[in-house]
GUTORSE-141685 format. One record per residue (C-alpha): residue number from 1; x, y, z. Coordinates in steps of 0.001 Angstrom, whole numbers, plus 524288, in hexadecimal, padded with zeros to 5 digits. Layout:
# GUTORSE-141685
@num->NUM x->X y->Y z->Z
...
END
This chain:
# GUTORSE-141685
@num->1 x->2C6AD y->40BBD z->CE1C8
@num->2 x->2C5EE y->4197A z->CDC0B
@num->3 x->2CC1D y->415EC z->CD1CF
@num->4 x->2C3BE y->40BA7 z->CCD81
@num->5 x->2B6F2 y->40FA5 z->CD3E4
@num->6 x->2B03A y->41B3F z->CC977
@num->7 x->2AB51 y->4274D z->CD227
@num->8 x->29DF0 y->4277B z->CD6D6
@num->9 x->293DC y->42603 z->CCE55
@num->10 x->28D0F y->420A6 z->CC25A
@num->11 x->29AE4 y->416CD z->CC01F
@num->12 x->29993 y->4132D z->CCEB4
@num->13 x->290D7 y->40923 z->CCCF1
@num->14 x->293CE y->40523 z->CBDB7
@num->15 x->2A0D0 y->40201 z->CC442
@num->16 x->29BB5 y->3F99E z->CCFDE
@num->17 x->29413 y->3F389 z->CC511
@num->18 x->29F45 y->3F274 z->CBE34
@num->19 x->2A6B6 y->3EC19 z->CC8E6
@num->20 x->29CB4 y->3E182 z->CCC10
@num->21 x->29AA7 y->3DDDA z->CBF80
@num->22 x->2A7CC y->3DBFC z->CBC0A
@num->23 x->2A970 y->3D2C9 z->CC6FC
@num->24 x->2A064 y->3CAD7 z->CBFEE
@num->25 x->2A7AB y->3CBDD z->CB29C
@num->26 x->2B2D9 y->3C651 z->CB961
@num->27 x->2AD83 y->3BAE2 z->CBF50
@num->28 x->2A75E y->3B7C3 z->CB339
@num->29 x->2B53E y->3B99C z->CAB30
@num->30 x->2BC59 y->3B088 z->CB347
@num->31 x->2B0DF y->3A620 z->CB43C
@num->32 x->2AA23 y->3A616 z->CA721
@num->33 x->2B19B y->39EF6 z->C9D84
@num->34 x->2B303 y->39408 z->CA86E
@num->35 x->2A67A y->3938A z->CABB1
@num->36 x->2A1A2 y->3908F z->C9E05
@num->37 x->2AD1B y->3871B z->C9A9D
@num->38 x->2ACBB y->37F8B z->CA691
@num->39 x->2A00F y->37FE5 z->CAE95
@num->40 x->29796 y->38140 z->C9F7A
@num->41 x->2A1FC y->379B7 z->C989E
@num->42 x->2A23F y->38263 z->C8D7E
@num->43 x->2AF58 y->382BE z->C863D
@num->44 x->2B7A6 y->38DFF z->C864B
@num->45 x->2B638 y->38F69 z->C7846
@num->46 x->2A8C8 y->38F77 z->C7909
@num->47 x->2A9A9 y->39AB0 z->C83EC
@num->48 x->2B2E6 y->3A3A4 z->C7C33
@num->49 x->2A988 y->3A1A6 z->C70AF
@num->50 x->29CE4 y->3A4B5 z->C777B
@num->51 x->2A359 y->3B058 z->C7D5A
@num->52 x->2A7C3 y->3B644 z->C6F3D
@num->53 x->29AF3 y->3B2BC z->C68A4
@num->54 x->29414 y->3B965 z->C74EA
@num->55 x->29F38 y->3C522 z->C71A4
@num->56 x->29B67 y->3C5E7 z->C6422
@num->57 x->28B63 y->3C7DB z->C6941
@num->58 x->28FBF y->3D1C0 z->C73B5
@num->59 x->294E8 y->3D9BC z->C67C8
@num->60 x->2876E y->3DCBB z->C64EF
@num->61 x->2818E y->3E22C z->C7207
@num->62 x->2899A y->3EE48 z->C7711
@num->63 x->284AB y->3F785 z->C6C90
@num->64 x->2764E y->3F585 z->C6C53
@num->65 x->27853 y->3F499 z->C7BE9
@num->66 x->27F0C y->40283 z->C7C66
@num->67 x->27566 y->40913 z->C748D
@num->68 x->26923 y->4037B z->C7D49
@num->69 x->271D4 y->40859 z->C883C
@num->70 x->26FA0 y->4151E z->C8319
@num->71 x->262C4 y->41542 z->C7FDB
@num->72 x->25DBD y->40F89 z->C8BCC
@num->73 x->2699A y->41264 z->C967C
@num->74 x->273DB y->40BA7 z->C98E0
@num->75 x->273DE y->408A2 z->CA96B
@num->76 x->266CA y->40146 z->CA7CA
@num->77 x->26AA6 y->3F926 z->C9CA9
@num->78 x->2779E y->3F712 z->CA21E
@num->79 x->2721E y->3F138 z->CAC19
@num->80 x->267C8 y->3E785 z->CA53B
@num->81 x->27305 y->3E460 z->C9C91
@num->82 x->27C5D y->3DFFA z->CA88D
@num->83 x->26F12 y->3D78D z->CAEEC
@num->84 x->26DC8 y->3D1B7 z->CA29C
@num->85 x->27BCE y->3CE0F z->CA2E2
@num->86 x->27B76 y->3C824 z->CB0BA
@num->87 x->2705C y->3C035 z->CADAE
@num->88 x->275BA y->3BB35 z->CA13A
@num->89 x->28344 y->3B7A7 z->CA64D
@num->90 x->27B56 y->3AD86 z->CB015
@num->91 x->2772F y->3A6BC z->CA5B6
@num->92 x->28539 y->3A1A3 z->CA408
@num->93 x->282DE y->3985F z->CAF5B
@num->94 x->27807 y->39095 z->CA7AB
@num->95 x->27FD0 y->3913C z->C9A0D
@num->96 x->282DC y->382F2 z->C98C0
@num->97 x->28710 y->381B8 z->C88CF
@num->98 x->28C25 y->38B60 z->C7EB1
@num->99 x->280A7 y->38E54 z->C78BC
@num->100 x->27B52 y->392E4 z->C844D
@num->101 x->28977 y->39AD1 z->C88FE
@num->102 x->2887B y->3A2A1 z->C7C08
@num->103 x->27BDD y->3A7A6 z->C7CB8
@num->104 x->27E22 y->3AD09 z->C8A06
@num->105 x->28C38 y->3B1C4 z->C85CA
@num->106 x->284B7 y->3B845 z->C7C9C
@num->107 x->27AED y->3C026 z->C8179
@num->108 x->28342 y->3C263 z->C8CDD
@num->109 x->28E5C y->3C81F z->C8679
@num->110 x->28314 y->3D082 z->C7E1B
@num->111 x->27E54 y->3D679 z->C89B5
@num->112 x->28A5F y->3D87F z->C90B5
@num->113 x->28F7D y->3DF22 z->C865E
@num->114 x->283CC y->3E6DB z->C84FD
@num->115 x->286A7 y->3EA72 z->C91DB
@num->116 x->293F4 y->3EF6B z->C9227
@num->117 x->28F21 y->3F815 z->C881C
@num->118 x->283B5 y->3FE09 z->C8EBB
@num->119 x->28C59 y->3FFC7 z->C9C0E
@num->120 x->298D5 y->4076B z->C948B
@num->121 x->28B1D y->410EC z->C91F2
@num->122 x->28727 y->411DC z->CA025
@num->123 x->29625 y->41622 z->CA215
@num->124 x->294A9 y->41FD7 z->C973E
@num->125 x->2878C y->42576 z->C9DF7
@num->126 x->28D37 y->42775 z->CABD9
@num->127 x->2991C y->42BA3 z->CA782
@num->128 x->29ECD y->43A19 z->C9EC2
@num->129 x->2A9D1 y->43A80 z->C9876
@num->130 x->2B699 y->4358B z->C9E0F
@num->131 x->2AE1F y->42F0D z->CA82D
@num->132 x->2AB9B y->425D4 z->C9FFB
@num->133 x->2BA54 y->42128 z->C9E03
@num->134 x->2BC62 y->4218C z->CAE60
@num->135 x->2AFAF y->41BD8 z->CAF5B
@num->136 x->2B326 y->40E3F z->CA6A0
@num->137 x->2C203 y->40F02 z->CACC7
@num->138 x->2BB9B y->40D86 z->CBA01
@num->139 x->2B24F y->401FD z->CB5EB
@num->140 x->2BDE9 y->3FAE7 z->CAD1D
@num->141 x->2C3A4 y->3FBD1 z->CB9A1
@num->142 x->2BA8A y->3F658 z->CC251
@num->143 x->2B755 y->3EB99 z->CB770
@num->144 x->2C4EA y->3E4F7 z->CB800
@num->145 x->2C285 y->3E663 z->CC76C
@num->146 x->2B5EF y->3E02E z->CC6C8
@num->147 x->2BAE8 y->3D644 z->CBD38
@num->148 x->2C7F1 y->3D104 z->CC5E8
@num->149 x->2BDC0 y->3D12C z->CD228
@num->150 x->2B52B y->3C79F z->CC9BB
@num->151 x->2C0FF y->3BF37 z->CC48B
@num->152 x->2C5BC y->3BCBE z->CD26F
@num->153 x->2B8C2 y->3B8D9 z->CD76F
@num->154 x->2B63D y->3AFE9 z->CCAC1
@num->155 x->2C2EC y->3A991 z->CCF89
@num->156 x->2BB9F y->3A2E9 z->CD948
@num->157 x->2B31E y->39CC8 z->CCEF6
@num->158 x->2BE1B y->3979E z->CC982
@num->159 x->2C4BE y->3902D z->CD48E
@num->160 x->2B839 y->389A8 z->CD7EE
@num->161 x->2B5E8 y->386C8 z->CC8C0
@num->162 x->2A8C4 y->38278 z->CCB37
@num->163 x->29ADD y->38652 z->CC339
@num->164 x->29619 y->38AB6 z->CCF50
@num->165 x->2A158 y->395F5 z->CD270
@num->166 x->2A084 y->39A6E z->CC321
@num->167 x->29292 y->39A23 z->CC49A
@num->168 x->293E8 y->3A24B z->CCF0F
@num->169 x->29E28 y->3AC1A z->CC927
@num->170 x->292D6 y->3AE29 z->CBDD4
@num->171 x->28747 y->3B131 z->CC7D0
@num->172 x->291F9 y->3BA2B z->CCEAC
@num->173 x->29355 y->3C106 z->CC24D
@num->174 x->284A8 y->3C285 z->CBFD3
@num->175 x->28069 y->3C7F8 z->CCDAF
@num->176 x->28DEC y->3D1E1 z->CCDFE
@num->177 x->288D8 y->3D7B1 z->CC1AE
@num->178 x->27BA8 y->3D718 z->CC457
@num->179 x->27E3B y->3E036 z->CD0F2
@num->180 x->28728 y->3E87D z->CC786
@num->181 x->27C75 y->3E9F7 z->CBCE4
@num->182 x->27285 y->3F142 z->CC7F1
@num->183 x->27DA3 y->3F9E0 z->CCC47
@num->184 x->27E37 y->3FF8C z->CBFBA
@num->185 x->2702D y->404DE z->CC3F6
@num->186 x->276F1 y->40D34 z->CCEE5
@num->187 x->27AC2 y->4169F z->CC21B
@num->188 x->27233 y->42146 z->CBF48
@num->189 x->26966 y->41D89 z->CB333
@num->190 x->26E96 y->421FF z->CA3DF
@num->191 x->263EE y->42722 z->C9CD8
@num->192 x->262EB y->4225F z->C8F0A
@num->193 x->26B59 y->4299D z->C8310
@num->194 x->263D2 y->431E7 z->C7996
@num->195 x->264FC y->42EEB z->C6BD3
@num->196 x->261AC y->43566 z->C5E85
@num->197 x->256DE y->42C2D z->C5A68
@num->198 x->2594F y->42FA1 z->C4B1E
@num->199 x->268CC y->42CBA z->C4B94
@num->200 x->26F06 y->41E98 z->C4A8B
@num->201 x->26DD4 y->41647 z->C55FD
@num->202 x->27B0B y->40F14 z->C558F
@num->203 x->2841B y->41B37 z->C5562
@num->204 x->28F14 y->413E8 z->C5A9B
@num->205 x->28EBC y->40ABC z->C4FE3
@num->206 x->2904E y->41675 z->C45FD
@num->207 x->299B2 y->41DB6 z->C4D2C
@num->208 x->2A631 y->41888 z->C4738
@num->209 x->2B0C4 y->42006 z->C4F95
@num->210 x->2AAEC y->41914 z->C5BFE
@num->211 x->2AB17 y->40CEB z->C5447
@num->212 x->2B99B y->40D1C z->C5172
@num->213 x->2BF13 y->4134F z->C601F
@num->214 x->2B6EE y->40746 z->C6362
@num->215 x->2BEE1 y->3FD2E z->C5AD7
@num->216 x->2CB62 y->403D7 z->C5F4E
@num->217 x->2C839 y->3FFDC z->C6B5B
@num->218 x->2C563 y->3F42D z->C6789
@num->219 x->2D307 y->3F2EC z->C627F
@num->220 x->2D89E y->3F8F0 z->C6F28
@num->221 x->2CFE6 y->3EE24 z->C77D3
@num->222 x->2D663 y->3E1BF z->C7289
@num->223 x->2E08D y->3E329 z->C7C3A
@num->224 x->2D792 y->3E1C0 z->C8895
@num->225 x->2D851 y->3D26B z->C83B0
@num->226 x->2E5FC y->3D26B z->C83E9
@num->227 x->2E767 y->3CE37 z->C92FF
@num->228 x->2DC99 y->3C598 z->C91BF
@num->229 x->2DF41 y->3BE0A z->C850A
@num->230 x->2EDA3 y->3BFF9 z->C80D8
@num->231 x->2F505 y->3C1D8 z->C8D14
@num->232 x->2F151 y->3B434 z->C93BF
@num->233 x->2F5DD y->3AD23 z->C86AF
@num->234 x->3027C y->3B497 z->C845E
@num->235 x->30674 y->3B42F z->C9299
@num->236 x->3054D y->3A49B z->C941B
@num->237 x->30904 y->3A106 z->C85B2
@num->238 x->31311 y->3AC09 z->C815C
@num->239 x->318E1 y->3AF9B z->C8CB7
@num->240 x->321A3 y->3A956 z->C98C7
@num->241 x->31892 y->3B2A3 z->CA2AE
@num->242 x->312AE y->3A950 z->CACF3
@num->243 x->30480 y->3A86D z->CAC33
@num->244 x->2FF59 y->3B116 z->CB5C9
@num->245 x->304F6 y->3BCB1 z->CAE60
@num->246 x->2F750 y->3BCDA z->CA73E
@num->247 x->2F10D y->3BEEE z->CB511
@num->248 x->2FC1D y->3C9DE z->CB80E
@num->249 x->2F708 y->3D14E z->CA955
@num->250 x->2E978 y->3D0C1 z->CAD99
@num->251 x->2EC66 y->3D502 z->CBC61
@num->252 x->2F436 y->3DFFF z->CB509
@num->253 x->2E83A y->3E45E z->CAC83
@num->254 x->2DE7E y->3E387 z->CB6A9
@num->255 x->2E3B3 y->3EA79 z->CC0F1
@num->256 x->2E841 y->3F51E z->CB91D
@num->257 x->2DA50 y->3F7A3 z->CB188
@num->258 x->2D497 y->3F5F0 z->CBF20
@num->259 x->2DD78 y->401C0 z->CC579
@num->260 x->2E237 y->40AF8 z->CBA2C
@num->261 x->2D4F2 y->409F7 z->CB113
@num->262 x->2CEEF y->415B6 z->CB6E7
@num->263 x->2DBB5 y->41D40 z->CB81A
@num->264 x->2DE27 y->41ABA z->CA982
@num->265 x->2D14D y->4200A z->CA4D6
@num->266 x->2D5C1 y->42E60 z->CA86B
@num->267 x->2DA6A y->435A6 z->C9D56
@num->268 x->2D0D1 y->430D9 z->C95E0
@num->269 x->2C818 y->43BEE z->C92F2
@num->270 x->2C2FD y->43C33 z->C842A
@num->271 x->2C675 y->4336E z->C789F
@num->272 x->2D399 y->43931 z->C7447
@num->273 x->2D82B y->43484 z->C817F
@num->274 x->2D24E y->4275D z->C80EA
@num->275 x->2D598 y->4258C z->C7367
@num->276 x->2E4AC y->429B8 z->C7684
@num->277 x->2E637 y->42146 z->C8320
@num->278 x->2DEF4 y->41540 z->C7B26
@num->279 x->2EBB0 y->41906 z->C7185
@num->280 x->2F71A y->4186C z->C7C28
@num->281 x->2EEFE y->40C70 z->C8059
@num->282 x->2F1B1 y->4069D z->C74B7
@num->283 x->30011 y->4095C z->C7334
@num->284 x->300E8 y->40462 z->C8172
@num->285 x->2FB08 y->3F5EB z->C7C3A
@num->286 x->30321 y->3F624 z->C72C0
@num->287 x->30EAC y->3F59D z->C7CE6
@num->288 x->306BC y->3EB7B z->C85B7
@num->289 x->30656 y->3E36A z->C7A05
@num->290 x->314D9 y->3E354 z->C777C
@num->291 x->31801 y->3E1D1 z->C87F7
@num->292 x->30FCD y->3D48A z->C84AF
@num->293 x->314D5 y->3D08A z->C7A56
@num->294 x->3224B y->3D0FB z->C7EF5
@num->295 x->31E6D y->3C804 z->C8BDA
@num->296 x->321D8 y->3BCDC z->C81AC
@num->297 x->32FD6 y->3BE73 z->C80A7
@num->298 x->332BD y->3C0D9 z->C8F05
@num->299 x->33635 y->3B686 z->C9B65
@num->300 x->32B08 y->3B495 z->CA516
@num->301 x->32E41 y->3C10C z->CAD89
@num->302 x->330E8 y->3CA68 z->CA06C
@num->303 x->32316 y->3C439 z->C9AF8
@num->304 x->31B42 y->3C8CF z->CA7D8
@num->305 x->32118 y->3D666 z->CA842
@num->306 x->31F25 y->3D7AE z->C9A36
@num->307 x->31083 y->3D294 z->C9B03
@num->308 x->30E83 y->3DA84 z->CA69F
@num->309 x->31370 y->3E472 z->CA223
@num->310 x->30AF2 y->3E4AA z->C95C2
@num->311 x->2FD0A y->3E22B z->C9C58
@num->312 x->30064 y->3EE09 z->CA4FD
@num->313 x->3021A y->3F73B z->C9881
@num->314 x->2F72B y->3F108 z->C91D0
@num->315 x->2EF0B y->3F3CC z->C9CD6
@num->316 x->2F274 y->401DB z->C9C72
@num->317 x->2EE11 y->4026B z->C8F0E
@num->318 x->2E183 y->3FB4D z->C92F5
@num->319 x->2DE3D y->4057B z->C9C9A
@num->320 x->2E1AA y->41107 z->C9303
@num->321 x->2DA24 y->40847 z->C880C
@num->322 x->2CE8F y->40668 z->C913A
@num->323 x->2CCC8 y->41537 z->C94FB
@num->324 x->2CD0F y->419B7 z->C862E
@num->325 x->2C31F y->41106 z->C82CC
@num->326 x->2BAAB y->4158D z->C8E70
@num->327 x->2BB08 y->42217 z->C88B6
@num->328 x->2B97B y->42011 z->C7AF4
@num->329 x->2AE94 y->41666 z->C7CB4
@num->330 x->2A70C y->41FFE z->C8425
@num->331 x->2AC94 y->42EBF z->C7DC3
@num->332 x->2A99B y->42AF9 z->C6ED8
@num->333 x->29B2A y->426D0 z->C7189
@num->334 x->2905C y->43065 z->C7297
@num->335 x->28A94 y->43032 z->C7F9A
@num->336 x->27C56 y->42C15 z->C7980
@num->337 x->2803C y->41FA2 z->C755B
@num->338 x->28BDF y->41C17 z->C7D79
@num->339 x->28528 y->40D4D z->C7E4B
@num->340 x->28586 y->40A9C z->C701B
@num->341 x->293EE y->40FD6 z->C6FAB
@num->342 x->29838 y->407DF z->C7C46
@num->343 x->290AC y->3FDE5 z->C74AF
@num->344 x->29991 y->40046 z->C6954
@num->345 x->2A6AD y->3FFF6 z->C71D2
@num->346 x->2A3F5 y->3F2CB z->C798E
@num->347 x->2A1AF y->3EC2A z->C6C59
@num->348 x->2AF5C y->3F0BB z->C67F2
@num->349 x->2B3F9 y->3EB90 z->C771F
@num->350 x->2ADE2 y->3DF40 z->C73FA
@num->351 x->2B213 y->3DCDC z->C67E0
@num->352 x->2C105 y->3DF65 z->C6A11
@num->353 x->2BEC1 y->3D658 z->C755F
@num->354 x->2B97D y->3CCBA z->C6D24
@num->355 x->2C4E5 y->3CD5E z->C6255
@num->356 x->2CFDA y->3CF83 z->C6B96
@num->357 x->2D1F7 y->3C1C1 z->C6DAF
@num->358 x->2D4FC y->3BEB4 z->C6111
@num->359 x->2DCD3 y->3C9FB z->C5F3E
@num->360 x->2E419 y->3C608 z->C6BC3
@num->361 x->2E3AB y->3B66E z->C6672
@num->362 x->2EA39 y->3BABC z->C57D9
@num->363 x->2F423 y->3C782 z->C5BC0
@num->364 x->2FC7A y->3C49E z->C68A2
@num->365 x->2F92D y->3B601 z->C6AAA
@num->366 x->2F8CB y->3B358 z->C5C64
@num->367 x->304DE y->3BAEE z->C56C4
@num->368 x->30D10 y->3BD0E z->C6852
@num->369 x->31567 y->3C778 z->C6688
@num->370 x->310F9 y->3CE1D z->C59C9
@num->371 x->30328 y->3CCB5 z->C5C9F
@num->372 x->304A8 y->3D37E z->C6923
@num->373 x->30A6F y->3E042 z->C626A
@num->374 x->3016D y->3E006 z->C5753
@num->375 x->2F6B7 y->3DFA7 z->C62C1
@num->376 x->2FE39 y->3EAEE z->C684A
@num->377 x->3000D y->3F28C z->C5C91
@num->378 x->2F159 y->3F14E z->C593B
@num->379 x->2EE9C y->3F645 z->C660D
@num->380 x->2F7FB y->40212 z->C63B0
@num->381 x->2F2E7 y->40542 z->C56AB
@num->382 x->2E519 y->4039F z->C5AEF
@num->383 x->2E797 y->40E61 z->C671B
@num->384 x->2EC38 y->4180E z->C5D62
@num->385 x->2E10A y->41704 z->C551F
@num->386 x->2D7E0 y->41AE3 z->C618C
@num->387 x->2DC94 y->42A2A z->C60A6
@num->388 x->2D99C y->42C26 z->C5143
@num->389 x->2CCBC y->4240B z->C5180
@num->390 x->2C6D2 y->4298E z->C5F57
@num->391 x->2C963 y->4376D z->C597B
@num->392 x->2C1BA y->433BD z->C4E37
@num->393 x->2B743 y->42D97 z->C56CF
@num->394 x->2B56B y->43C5F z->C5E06
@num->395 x->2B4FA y->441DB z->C5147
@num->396 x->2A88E y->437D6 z->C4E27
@num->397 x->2A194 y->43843 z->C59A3
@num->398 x->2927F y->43846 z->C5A53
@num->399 x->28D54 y->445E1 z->C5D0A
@num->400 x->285E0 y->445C1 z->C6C45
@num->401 x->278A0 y->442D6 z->C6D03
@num->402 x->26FA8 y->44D08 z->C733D
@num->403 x->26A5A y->448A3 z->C7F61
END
């Protein structure tokens, strides 16, 4: 567990909170969508579109929700923010049309989103420096833990396949985050950020080297849909693997963010290092890519080495990805307004999570083969564009504010 568990401290309870919630996220993630399509009896065209229109809303709460985070705390909001959640998410169980489903998707996803934001700031008060990189390894780690511990237990829900077991699974959810919301209170208060009442108040929205590292990463973060959109599609339509290769990928991925995510974050000590291993990262998709692409042309047993084979390097590049963005996220923000810059780099997370889809739908399940190594060379070219721009991000960077 030392590799996993942070030191004690300030992260020891973020990550327990972490852990429990997480839980929760997976029993939601394998329930959800079945829930509303067969206990509700919505469509599932009705569910992806609530869940992109509630997207589209959630664009517009992490910045305003970062900068109250520093002008009133962080912990304390965090932790109205995650009640509000909890509470919210029960009201799922008495959704019984669209109408209804969208409005809660909607505020939901707002405050959620909100949320994140205002928690990557409670990282970014507890933690200096480097700290910060270890600090997010450890809880990625623990949240793809937390997240297979919640799948397994939501497969009970779905072998009884009744309303009452998914009902159950959401009130699980609520009541595991609930408890994880009040551990946050176990860290030591963060006093408010001082700020020059005469300058601008959204800095982060002027500060245009930010802004683009952020849309690089962007890019970069299309490929965390890869296993989850593309790879189930190709395997079973353009490729003569068997099946439960797609469960072998995502065994592959999980395991290895769960036990080499910390380890990877070393070496990762200012920008030019995050912005160089975010480059290699790159190159390295652009080789996972290929390994994938080629799974087509092989027998059964050449197709599952070649897929495995492929997850495992792009999951080496996720963790190398993953750490530079830690870094950068945190380094090229001023400390007084780290919420309204984490603000700023969820919405890019969110919207290349949004458009990935799409992107995944038109290159390699579109075009097969030549859309997988245009998605690879993007990724490439994309990498080497991180050293250049994050160079010209330090040289931009908003002078410290006095405390």
């Amino acid at each position: 567990m030392k590799g996993v568990l942070p030191e004690a401290g300030p992260l020891r309870p973020l990550a327990l909170a972490t852990l429990l919630s997480r839980v929760g996220n997976g029993l939601l993630m394998t329930v959800s969508v079945l829930y509303f399509n067969r206990i509700v009896g919505l469509s599932i065209a009705q569910v992806g579109l609530g869940l992109t229109i509630a997207g589209l809303f959630g664009l517009l709460s992490a910045v305003p929700l970062g900068h109250l985070a520093d002008r009133r705390g962080p912990r304390g909001l965090f932790v109205v923010l995650s009640l509000m959640v909890c509470g919210l998410s029960l009201l799922y169980l008495v959704v019984q049309n669209f109408w209804q489903f969208l409005v809660v998707s909607i505020v939901l996803t707002m405050i959620d989103r909100g949320a994140g934001a205002v928690r990557a700031a409670l990282i970014a008060a507890v933690t200096v420096g480097a700290g910060r990189v270890a600090a997010r390894a450890y809880l990625r780690a623990i949240t793809n833990i937390g997240i297979m511990v919640g799948a397994a237990i939501g497969a009970f829900a779905l072998h009884f396949d009744t309303a009452a077991a998914y009902r159950v699974m959401f009130v699980l959810d609520a009541l595991l985050s609930s408890v994880a919301a009040f551990v946050v209170l176990a860290i030591p208060r963060v006093a408010p950020q001082h700020r020059d009442d005469d300058g601008p108040v959204w800095i982060a929205l002027r500060d245009r080297g930010y802004l683009a590292v952020a849309a690089l990463n962007a890019g970069m973060s299309i490929h965390f849909a890869v296993l989850d959109v593309a790879i189930p599609l190709w395997v079973v339509d353009h490729t003569d693997a068997p099946r439960w290769t797609v469960a072998l990928l995502l065994i592959i991925n999980t395991v290895v963010v769960s036990l080499f995510q910390v380890r990877s974050s070393r070496g990762i000590a200012d920008p030019t290092t995050a912005a160089r291993a975010t480059r290699t990262a790159g190159l390295l998709l652009l080789a996972s890519m290929v390994l994938l692409a080629g799974a087509t042309w092989g027998n059964a047993l050449i197709a599952v080495a070649l897929l495995a084979v492929g997850a495992l390097v792009q999951v080496i590049a996720e963790l190398m990805q993953s750490s530079g963005s830690f870094l950068l996220s945190f380094d090229l923000a001023p400390n007084h307004a780290q919420g309204q810059y984490q603000g700023v780099w969820n919405t890019s997370m969110s919207i290349s999570t949004m458009l990935a889809p799409t992107v995944l739908a038109l290159l390699p399940l579109g075009l097969g083969v030549p859309g997988w190594i245009i998605l690879g060379v993007w990724f490439a070219l994309t990498g080497a564009l991180f050293v250049p721009v994050v160079r010209w991000a330090e040289s931009r960077r908003p002078a410290p504010v006095p405390a």
